[in-house]
C-alpha positions in Angstrom: 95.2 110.7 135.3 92.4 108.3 134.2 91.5 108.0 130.4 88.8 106.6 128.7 89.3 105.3 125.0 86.5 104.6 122.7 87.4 103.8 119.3 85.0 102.5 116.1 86.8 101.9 112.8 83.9 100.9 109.6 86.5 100.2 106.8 86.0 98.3 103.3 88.1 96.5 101.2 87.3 95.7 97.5 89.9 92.4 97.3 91.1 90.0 100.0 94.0 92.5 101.7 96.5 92.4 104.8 96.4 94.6 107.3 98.9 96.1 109.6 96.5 97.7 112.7 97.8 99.7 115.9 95.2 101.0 118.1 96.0 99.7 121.1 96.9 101.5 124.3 100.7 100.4 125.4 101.0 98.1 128.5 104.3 99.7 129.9 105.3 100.8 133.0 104.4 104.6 132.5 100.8 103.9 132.2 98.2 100.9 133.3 95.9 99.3 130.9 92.5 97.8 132.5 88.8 97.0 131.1 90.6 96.6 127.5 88.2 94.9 124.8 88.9 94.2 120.9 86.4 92.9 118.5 87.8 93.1 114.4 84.7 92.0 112.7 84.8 89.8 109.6 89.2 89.1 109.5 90.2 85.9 108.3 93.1 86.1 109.8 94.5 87.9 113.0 98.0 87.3 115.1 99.4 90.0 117.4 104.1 90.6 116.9 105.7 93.3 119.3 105.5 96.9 117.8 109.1 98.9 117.6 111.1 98.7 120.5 108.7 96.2 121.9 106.3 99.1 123.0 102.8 98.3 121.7 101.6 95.6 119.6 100.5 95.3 115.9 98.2 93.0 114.9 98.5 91.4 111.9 94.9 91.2 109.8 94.1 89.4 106.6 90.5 91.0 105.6 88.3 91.1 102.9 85.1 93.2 102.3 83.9 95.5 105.2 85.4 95.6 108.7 84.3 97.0 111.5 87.0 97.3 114.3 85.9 98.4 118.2 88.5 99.1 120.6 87.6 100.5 124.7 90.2 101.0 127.1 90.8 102.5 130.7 94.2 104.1 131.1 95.9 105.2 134.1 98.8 107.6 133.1 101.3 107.4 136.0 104.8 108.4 133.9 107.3 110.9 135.9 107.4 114.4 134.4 109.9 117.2 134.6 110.4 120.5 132.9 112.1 119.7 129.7 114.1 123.0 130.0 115.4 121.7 132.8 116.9 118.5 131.8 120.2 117.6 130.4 121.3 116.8 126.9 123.3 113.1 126.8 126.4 113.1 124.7 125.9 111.0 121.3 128.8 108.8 123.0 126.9 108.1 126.5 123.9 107.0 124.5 122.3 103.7 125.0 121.3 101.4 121.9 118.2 101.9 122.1 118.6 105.6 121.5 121.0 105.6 118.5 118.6 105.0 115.6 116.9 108.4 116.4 119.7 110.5 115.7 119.3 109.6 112.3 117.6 111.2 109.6 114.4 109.6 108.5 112.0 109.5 105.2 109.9 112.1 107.0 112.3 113.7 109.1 115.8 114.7 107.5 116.7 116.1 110.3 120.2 116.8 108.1 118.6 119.5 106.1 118.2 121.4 109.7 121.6 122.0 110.7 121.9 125.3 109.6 118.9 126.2 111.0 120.1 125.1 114.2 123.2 126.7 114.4 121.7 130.2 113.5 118.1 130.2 115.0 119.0 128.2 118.2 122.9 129.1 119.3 123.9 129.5 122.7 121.2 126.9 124.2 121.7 123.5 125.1 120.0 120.2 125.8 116.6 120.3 127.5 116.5 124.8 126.9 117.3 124.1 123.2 114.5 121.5 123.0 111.7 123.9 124.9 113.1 126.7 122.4 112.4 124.5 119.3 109.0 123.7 120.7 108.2 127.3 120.9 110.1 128.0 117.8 107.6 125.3 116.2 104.2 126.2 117.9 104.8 129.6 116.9 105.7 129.5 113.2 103.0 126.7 111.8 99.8 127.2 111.6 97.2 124.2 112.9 95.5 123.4 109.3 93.4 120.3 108.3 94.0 119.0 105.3 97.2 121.4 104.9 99.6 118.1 103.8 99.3 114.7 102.6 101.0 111.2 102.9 104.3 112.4 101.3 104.8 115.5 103.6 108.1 115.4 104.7 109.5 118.0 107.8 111.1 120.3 105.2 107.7 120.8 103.7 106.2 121.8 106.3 108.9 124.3 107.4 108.8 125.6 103.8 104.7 125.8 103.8 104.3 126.7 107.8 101.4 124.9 108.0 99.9 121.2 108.9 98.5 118.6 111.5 100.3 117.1 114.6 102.0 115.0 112.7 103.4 117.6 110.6 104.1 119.2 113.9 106.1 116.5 115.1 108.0 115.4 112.2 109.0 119.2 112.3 110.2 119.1 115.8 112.0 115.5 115.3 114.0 117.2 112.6 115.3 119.8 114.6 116.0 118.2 117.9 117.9 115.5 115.8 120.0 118.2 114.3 120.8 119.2 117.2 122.5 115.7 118.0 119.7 115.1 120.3 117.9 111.7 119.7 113.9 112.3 118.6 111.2 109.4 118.0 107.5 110.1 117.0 104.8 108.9 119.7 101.2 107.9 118.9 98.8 108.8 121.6 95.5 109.4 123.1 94.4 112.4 124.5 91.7 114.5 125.7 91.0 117.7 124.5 92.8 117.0 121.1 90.4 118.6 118.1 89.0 116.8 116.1 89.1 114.2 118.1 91.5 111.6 116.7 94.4 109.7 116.9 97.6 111.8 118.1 101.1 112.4 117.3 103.9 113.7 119.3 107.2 114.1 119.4 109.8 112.5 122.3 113.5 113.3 123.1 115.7 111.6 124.7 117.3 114.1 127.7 118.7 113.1 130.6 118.6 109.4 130.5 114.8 108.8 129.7 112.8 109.9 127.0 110.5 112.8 127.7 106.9 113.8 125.1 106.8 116.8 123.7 103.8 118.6 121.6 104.4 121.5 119.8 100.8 121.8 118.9 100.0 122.3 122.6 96.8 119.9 122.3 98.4 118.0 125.0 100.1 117.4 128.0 102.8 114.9 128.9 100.6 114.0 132.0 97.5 113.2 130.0 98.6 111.1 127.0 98.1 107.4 126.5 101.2 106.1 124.8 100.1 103.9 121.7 103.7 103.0 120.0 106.8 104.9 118.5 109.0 104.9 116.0 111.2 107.0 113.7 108.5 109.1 112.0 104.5 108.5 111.0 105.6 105.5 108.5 106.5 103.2 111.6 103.1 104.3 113.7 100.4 104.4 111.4 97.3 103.4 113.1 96.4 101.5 110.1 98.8 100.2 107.1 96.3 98.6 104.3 99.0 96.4 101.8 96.6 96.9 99.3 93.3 99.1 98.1 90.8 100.1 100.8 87.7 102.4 101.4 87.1 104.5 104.9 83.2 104.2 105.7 83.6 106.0 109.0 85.9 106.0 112.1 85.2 107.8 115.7 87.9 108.2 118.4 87.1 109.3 121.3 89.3 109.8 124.5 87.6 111.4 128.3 89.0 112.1 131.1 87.5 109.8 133.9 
């Protein structure tokens, strides 16, 4: 699967400010980068460090006034898939490192407020079944609403409102797989078909030895996402962290099959 990204961000910032910005497509080994361009109009200051877990890149921005940022990319999406259901649940003690951190609760995900949950709604499945279950479980009790939660919205207020964006979605589903003593990390993407068109979050569990996307929202398919970066919830993938006041004049993203 072939993607093409387009992405235009017209932001303004009324004092000199730093930026944290993460828009780039991920060069890893599940999906091939090619005719990549970046122009950051007007930054004063711009140095790329590794993203978490060294997939992605930030770049580092000190701005002031307006900036426009233009990003294009061709992705080839070549990752293996498999039927979550399917797939085996690691014990925590077989774990590799890299997996610990995301069996921890998080500032979005408290994935200890779920336990109960889990134990009553989700008994008698395990590993990759219990994951598919929670997926359904999720998709079927929220409701897909714009503007339904804010910064602050944490995974228990979202199973207490039953409403949000894919975010919400997959802080939601992060809790609940965590509780489940299965390790959970949020995933920022591109994909087609997403509506409104925009930047995309997703959850991804760790079964089986590798780590495996999963989107409750049903927007989008493991085969057809363009992995941006990850981390422990929406605080450590934010396409944009401003350390300091700013203005949105407008921002497009658009992602087409190819």
């Amino acid at each position: 699967m072939d993607l093409q990204i387009n992405v235009a961000l017209d932001y303004r910032f009324a004092e000199p400010c730093d930026v944290l910005l993460q828009i780039e497509a991920a060069a890893i080994p599940e999906q091939v980068v090619s005719d990549t361009a970046l122009t950051v109009a007007e930054a004063a200051h711009f140095a790329r460090v590794p993203a978490q877990d060294h997939i992605g890149e930030r770049i580092w921005l000190r701005v002031a006034g307006r900036v426009e940022v233009e990003y294009r990319a061709r992705v080839r999406v070549q990752r293996m898939l498999a039927d979550i259901a399917d797939l085996p649940q690691v014990p925590p003690h077989m774990l590799p490192g890299e997996a610990v951190p995301y069996l921890m609760p998080s500032r979005y995900c408290p994935s200890n407020r779920f336990v109960d949950l889990i134990a009553d709604e989700f008994a008698g499945r395990e590993g990759g079944a219990k994951v598919a279950a929670m997926r359904d479980w999720v998709a079927g009790h929220l409701t897909y609403e714009a503007g339904a939660s804010h910064v602050e919205t944490t995974a228990v207020d979202t199973f207490l409102d039953r409403k949000g964006i894919c975010r919400d979605y997959a802080h939601l589903m992060i809790a609940l797989a965590r509780a489940a003593d299965i390790p959970a990390r949020i995933a920022s993407v591109y994909a087609p078909g997403v509506t409104p068109p925009d930047f995309h979050a997703v959850a991804e569990v760790f079964l089986g030895g590798a780590w495996h996307l999963v989107d409750a929202t049903g927007m989008a398919g493991a085969h057809d996402m363009a992995k941006i970066g990850i981390g422990r919830d929406a605080g450590d993938v934010a396409f944009l962290t401003a350390f300091g006041a700013m203005e949105m004049v407008s921002q497009s993203v658009s992602v087409a099959k190819v």
